[in-house]
Structures are given as C-alpha cells and as structure tokens.
C-alpha positions as a Markdown table, in Angstrom:
| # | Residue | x | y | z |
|---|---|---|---|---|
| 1 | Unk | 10.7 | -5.2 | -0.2 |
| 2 | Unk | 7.7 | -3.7 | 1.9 |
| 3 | Unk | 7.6 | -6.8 | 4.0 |
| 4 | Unk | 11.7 | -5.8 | 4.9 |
| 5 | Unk | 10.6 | -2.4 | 5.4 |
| 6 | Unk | 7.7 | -3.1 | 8.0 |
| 7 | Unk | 9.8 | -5.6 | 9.6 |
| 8 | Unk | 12.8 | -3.0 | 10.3 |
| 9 | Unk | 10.7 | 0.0 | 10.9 |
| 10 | Unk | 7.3 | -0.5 | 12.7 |
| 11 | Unk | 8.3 | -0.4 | 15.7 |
| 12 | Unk | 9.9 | 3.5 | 14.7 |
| 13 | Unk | 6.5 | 4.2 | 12.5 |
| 14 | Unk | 3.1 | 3.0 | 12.0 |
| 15 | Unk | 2.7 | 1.5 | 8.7 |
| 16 | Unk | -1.0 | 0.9 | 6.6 |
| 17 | Unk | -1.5 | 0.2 | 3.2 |
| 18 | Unk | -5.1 | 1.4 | 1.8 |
| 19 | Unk | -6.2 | -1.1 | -1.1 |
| 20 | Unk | -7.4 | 1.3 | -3.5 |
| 21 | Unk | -9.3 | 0.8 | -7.5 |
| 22 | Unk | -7.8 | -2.6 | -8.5 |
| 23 | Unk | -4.8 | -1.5 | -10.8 |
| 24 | Unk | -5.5 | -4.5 | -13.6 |
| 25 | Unk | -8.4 | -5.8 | -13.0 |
| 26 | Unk | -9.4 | -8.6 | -15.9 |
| 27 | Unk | -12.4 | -6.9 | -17.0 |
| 28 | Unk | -10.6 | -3.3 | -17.9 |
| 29 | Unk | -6.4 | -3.8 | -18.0 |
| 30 | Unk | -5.1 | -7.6 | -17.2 |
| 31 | Unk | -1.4 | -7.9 | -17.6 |
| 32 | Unk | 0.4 | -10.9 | -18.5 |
| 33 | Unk | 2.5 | -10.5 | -15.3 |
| 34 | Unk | -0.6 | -10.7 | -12.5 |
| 35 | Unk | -1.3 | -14.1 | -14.8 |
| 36 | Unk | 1.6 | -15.2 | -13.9 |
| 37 | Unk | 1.4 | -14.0 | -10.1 |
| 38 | Unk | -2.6 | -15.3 | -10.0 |
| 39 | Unk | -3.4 | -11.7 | -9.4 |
| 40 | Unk | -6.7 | -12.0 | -11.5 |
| 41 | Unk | -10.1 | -10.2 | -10.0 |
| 42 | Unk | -12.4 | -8.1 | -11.6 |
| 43 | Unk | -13.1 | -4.5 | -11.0 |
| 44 | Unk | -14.8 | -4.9 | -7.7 |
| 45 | Unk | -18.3 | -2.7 | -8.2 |
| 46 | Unk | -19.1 | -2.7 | -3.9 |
| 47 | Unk | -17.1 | -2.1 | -1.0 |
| 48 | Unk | -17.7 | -5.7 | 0.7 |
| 49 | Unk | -16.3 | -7.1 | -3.3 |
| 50 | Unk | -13.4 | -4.9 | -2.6 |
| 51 | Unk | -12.9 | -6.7 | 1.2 |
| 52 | Unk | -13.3 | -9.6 | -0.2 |
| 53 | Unk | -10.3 | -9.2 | -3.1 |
| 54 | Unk | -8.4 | -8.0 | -0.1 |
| 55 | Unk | -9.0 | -10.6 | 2.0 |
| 56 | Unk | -8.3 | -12.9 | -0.6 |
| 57 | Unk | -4.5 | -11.1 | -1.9 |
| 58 | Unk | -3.8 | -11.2 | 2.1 |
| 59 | Unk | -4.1 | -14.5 | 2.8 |
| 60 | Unk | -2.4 | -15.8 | -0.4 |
| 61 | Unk | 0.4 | -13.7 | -0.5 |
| 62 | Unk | 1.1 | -13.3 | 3.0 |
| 63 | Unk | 0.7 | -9.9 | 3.2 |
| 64 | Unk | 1.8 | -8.5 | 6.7 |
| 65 | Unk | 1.3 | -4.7 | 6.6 |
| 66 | Unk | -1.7 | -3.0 | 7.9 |
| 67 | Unk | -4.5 | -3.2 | 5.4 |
| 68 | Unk | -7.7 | -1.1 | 5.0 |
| 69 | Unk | -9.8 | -1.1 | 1.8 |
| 70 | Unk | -10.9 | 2.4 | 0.6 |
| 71 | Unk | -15.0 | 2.7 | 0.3 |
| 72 | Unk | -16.1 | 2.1 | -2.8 |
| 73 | Unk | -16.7 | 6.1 | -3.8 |
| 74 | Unk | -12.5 | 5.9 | -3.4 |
| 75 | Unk | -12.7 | 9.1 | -1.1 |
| 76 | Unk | -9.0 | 8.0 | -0.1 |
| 77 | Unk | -7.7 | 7.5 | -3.5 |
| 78 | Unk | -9.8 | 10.6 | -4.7 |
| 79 | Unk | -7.9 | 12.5 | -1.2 |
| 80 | Unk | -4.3 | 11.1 | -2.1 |
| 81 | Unk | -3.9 | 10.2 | -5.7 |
| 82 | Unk | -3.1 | 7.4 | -4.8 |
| 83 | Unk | -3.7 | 4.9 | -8.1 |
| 84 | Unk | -2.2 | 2.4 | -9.4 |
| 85 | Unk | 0.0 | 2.6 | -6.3 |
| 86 | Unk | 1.9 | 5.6 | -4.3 |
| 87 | Unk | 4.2 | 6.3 | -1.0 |
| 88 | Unk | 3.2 | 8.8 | 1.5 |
| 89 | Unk | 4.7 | 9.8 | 4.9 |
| 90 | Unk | 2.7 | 11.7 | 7.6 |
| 91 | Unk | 4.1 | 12.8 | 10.3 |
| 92 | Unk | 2.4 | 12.5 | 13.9 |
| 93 | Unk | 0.1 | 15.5 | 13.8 |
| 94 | Unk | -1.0 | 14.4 | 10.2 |
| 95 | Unk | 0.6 | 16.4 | 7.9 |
| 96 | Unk | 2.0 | 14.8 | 4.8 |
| 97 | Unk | 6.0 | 14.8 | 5.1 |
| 98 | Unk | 7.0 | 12.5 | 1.9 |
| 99 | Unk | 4.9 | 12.1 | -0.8 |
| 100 | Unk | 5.7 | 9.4 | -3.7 |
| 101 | Unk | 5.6 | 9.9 | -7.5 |
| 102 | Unk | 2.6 | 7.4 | -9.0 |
| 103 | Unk | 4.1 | 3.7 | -9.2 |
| 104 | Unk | 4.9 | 1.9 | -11.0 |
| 105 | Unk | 7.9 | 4.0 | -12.2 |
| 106 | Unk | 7.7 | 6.4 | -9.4 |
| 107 | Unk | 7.2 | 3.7 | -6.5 |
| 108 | Unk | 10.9 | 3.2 | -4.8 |
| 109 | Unk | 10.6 | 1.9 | -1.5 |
| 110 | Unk | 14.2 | 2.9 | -1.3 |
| 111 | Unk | 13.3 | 6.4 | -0.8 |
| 112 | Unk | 10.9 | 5.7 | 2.2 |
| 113 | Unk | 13.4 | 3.8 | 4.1 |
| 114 | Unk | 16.0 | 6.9 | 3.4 |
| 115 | Unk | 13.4 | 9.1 | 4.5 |
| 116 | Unk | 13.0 | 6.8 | 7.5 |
| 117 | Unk | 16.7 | 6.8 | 8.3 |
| 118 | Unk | 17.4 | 9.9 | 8.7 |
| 119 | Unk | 14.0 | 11.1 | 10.5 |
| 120 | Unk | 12.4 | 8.1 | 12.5 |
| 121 | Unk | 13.0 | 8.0 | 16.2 |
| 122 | Unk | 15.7 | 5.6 | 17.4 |
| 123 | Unk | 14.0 | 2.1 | 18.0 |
| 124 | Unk | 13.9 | 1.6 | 21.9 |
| 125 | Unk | 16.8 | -1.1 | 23.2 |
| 126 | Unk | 15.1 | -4.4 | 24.2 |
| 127 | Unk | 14.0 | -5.1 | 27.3 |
C-alpha cells in the first residue's frame, strides 16, 4: 500500500521513511509473522548495524520510498514518537500537518492519501 501511495503522489509530495528501533527484533520481540516474511535481525547495537539491516530489508523487499536510518541515539524516533511505526505530514515550511496514531493499530495509510487528496497540489500535465 505505501509502494501505491508513493507511486500516485511523489510527484505532489516528497515522501522518506526513517528506519527507526527495529520493532521485533529476535533477541527482544520476534513474531511468528516476520518468520514467515524473513524479517529476522537483531537489535542492531551501532548505526552502520542499523544501515546494514536497512540496506538489507531494501534490497529484498523492493522497497522504493526514500530511506534514511535514524542514528543510533534514535534522536528522530526520540523527536517524533515514531516506534514501532507512525505517519506524519509536514508541510513545506516544516510544520507537522498530519500526525498518525502509533501502528500497528493506528497506522492507516488510508488517512494519508485522504489527507493528500484534499491538500496536495494538482500534479503538473505531462509534457
């Protein structure tokens, strides 16, 4: 659903994901569903660890967005709240616009392409 979301709107808004604490990693909370994805690292304890898991999710999965890994201190997760997983919208000067309950439960994609609807500028014609 994020893929579909980044395809239809990045050229109305930027889009990043910031890879944050590892949600279940298999040395604190491993669930039975990333064993069945292959989603299986460890806590990583350094910031080039956490590159490297990120890296690694990238390039199996695909993954298309924008992707920065938070520091290892987690001054962006510590800024946002953003663990396990969250939503935000800024708008151009940098003030926060949406901001999404904690996932999983509070994670709807749904709500950020409303939001996107009815507030992102048209997409310009093709040339």
């Amino acid at each position: 659903r994020l893929h579909e979301l980044y395809r239809r709107y990045s050229g109305q808004a930027d889009f990043l994901t910031v890879y944050i604490r590892e949600a279940h990693p298999t040395d604190e909370w491993q669930m039975t569903a990333n064993e069945t994805d292959s989603v299986c690292y460890r806590q990583p304890h350094t910031t080039a660890a956490r590159v490297a898991i990120a890296n690694d999710f990238r390039r199996r999965f695909a993954y298309e967005l924008p992707l920065v890994v938070d520091a290892i201190d987690n001054p962006a997760d510590r800024l946002y709240a953003g663990w396990p997983e969250r939503f935000y919208i800024l708008s151009a000067e940098g003030s926060i616009v949406y901001k999404g309950q904690l996932g999983p439960f509070g994670f709807h994609p749904e709500e950020v392409e409303a939001w996107l609807k009815a507030h992102a500028p048209a997409a310009a014609p093709p040339k």
